[in-house]
C-alpha positions as CSV (number, residue, x, y, z in Angstrom):
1,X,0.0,0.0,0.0
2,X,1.1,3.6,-0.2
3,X,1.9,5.6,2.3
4,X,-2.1,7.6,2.5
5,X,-3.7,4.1,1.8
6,X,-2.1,2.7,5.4
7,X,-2.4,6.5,6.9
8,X,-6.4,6.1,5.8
9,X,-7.4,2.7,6.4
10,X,-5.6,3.0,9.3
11,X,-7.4,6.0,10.7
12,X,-10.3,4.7,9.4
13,X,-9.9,1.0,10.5
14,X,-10.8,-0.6,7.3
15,X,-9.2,-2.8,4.6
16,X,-7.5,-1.1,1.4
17,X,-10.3,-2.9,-0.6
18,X,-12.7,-1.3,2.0
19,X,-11.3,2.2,1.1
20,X,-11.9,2.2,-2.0
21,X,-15.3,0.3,-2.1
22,X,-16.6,3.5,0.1
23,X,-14.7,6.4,-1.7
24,X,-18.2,7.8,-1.5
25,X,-18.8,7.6,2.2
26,X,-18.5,11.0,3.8
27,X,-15.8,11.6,6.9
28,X,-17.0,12.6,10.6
29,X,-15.2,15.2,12.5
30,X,-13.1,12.9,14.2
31,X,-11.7,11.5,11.7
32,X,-11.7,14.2,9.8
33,X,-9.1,15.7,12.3
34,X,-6.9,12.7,12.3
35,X,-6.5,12.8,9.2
36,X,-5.3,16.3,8.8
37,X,-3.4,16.5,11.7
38,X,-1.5,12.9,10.4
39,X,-1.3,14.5,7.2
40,X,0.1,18.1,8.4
41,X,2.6,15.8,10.4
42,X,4.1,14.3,7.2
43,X,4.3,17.2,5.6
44,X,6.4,18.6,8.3
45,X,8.7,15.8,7.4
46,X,7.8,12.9,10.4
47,X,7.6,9.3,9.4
48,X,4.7,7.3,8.9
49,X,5.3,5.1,11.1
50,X,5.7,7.9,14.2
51,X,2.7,9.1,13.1
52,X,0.8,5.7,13.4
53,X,3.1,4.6,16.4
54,X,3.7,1.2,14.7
55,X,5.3,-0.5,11.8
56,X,5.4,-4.1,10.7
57,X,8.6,-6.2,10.6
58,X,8.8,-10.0,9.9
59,X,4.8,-9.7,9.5
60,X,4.9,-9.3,13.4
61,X,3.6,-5.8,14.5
62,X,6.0,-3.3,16.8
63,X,5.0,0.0,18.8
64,X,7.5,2.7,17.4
65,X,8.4,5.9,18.9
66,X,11.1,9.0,18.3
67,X,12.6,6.8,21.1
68,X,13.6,3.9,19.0
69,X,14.8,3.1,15.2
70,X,11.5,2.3,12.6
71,X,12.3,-1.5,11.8
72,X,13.9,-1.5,7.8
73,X,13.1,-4.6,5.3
74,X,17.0,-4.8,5.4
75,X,16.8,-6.0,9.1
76,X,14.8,-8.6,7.9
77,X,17.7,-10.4,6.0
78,X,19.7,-10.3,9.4
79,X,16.6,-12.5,11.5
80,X,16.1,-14.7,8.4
81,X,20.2,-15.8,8.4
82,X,19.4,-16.4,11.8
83,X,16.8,-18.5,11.9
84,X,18.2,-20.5,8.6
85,X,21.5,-21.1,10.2
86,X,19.0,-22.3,13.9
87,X,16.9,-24.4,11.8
88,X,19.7,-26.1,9.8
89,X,21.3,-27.2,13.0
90,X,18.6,-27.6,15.2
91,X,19.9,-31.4,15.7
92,X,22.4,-30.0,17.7
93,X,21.2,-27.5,19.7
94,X,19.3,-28.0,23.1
95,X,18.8,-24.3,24.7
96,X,20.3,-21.5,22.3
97,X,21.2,-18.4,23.4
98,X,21.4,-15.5,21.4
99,X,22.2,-11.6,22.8
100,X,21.0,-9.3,20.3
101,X,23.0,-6.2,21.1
102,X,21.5,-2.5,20.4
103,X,18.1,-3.6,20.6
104,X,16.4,-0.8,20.0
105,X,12.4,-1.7,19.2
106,X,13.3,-5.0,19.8
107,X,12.6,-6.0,16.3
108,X,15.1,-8.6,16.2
109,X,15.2,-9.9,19.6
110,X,11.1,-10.5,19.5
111,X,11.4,-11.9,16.1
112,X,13.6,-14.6,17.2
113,X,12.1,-15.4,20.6
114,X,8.5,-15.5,18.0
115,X,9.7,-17.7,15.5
116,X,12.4,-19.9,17.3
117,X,10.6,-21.5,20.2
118,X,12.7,-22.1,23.2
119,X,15.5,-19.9,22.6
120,X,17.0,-17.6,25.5
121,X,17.8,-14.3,24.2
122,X,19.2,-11.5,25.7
123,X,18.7,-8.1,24.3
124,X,20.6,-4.6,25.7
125,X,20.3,-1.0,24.9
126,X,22.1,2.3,26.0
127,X,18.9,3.7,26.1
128,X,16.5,2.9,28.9
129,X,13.4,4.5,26.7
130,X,14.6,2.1,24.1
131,X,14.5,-0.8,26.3
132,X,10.6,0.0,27.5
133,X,10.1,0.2,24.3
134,X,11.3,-3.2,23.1
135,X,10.0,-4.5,26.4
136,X,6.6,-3.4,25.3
137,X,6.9,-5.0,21.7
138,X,8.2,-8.4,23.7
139,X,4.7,-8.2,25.5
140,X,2.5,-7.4,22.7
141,X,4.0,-10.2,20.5
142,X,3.4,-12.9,23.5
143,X,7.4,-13.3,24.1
144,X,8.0,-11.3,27.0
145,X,8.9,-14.4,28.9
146,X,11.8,-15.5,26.9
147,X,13.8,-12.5,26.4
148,X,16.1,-10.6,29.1
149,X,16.1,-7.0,28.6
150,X,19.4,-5.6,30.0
151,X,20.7,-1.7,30.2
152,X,24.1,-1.7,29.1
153,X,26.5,0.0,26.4
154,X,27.5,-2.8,24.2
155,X,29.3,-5.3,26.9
156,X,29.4,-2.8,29.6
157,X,26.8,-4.4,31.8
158,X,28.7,-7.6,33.8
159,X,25.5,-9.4,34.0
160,X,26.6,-9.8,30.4
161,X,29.2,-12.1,31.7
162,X,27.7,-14.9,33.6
163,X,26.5,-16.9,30.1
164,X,28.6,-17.8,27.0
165,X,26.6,-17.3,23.9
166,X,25.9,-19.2,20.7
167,X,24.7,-16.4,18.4
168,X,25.3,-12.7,19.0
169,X,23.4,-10.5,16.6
170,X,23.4,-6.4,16.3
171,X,22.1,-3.7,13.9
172,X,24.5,-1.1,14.7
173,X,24.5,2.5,14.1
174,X,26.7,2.5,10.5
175,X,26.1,6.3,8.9
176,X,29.2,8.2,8.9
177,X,28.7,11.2,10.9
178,X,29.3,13.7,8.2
179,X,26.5,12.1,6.3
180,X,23.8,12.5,8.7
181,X,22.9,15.5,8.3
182,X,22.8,15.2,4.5
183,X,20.0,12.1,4.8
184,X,16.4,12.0,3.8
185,X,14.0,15.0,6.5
186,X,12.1,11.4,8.2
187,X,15.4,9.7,8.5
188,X,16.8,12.6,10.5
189,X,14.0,12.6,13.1
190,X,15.4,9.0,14.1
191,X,17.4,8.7,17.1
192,X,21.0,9.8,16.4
193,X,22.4,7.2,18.3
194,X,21.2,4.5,16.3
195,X,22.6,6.3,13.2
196,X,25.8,7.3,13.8
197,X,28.8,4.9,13.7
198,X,31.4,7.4,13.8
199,X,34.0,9.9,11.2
200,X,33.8,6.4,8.8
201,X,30.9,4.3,9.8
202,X,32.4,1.6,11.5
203,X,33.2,2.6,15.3
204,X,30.4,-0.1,16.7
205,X,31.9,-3.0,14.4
206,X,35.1,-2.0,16.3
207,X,34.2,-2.5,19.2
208,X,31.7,-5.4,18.9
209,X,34.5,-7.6,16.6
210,X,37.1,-6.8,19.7
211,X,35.1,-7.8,22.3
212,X,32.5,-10.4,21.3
213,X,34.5,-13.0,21.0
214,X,35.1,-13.1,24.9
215,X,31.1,-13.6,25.2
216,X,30.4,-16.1,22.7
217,X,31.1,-20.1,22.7
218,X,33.6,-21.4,20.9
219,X,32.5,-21.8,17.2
220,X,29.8,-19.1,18.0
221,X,28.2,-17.2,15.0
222,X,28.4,-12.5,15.2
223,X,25.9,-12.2,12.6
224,X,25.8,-8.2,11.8
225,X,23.8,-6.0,9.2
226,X,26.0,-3.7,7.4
227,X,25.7,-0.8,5.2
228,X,26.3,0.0,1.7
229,X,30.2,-0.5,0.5
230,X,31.1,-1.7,4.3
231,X,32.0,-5.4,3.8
232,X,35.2,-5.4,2.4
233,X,36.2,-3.0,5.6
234,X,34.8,-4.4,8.1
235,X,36.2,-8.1,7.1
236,X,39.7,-6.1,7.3
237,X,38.9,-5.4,10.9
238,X,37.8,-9.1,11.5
239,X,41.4,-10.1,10.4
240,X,42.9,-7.1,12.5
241,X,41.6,-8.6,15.5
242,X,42.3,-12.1,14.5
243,X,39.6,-14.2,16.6
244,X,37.2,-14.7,13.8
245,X,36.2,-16.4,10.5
246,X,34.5,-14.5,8.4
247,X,32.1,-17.4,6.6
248,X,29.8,-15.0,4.3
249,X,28.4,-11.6,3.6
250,X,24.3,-12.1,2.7
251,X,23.4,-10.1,-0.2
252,X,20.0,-8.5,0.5
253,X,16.7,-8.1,-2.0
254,X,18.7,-5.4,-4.4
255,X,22.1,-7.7,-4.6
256,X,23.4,-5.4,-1.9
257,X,26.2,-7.2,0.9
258,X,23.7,-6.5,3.5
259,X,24.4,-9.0,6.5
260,X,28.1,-10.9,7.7
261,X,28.5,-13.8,9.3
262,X,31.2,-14.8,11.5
263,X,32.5,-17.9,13.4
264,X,34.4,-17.4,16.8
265,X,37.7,-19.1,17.4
């Protein structure tokens, strides 16, 4: 649908067939002002999916706010490497673990705990508003149970410490900060701090390749999304650090390197 076919059948809580079978059908005040407050908001450069609080990912719905990244189609190449690489050796797993670091809405983290029955993740976030927000998203999709929702600024948290992990999984900020400023209006009223990766993109990949090799079992998967032009960089700073195989880089829908895949040790 377009972007004023969800705004109206959303406002109007019908079907797009339904919107267009009563083009006719005159609006009431209400919704009347809904409408043209939601589309005075867009025009002033807000997101969609601000505007309607939500936005779909992985065909589950998730409550998004100015607190929290919008959930991109990219991301969705990230959870479905994920759960291939589970699935395929399911055999041999008992009680996987997976800590899904930068959670943000929680996208990830619920999509996995959804679709993957009986895993344990663990999902952190520098942001406490974040967090609640995930934790709300974990609630709504009926997995609050099996996900841990911890404060913490990549490892910094030492409850971090007490498991060993068999997948670790991020989105990190990857814009370079001189480009920020220079992207898209709606894309600029997203949190900052789940854009920017630093003067080249790549300060979070850093840090995670350094240190996530101390938190993951041995012949443990980092599985990362990854912008434009990054891979061939940031499998330089796998070999820099020297504790990982790289094993692929997942091209996404438009043949783009869009996800890479690690082993640990």
């Amino acid at each position: 649908m377009t972007e004023t076919e969800t705004l109206f059948t959303d406002i109007l809580n019908c079907s797009r067939t339904d919107l267009y079978l009563n083009r006719g059908l005159s609006l009431n005040k209400e919704q009347r002002g809904l409408i043209c407050a939601a589309l005075k908001r867009r025009m002033e450069g807000e997101p969609l999916a601000y505007i309607l609080g939500k936005s779909e990912f992985m065909g589950l719905e998730f409550k998004v706010n100015q607190d929290v990244l919008i959930p991109r189609p990219e991301t969705e190449v990230l959870v479905e490497k994920v759960m291939s690489l589970v699935i395929s050796h399911k055999s041999q797993v008992t009680s996987l673990r997976i800590l899904d670091i930068g959670t943000g809405s929680g996208c990830i983290a619920v999509s996995l705990a959804k679709m993957l029955p009986g895993v344990e993740v663990t999902a952190t976030d520098i942001s406490q508003r974040a967090l609640a927000v995930a934790f709300e998203n974990s609630r709504l999709n009926g997995v609050s149970e099996n996900i841990r929702f911890i404060k913490s600024d990549l490892f910094a948290n030492d409850g971090l410490r007490t498991t060993k992990y068999d997948i670790i999984v991020s989105n990190p900020a990857y814009v370079r900060a001189a480009e920020i400023d220079e992207l898209q209006p709606e894309v600029r009223r997203e949190p900052r701090l789940a854009l920017d990766g630093g003067e080249d993109g790549l300060d979070f990949y850093r840090k995670i390749i350094q240190e996530a090799g101390g938190y993951l079992e041995k012949g443990g998967l980092l599985i990362m999304e990854i912008g434009f032009n990054q891979a061939r960089e940031i499998k330089k700073i796998f070999q820099k650090y020297g504790n990982f195989t790289v094993l692929e880089a997942v091209k996404d829908y438009n043949n783009i390197e869009r996800v890479i895949v690690a082993k640990n040790g």
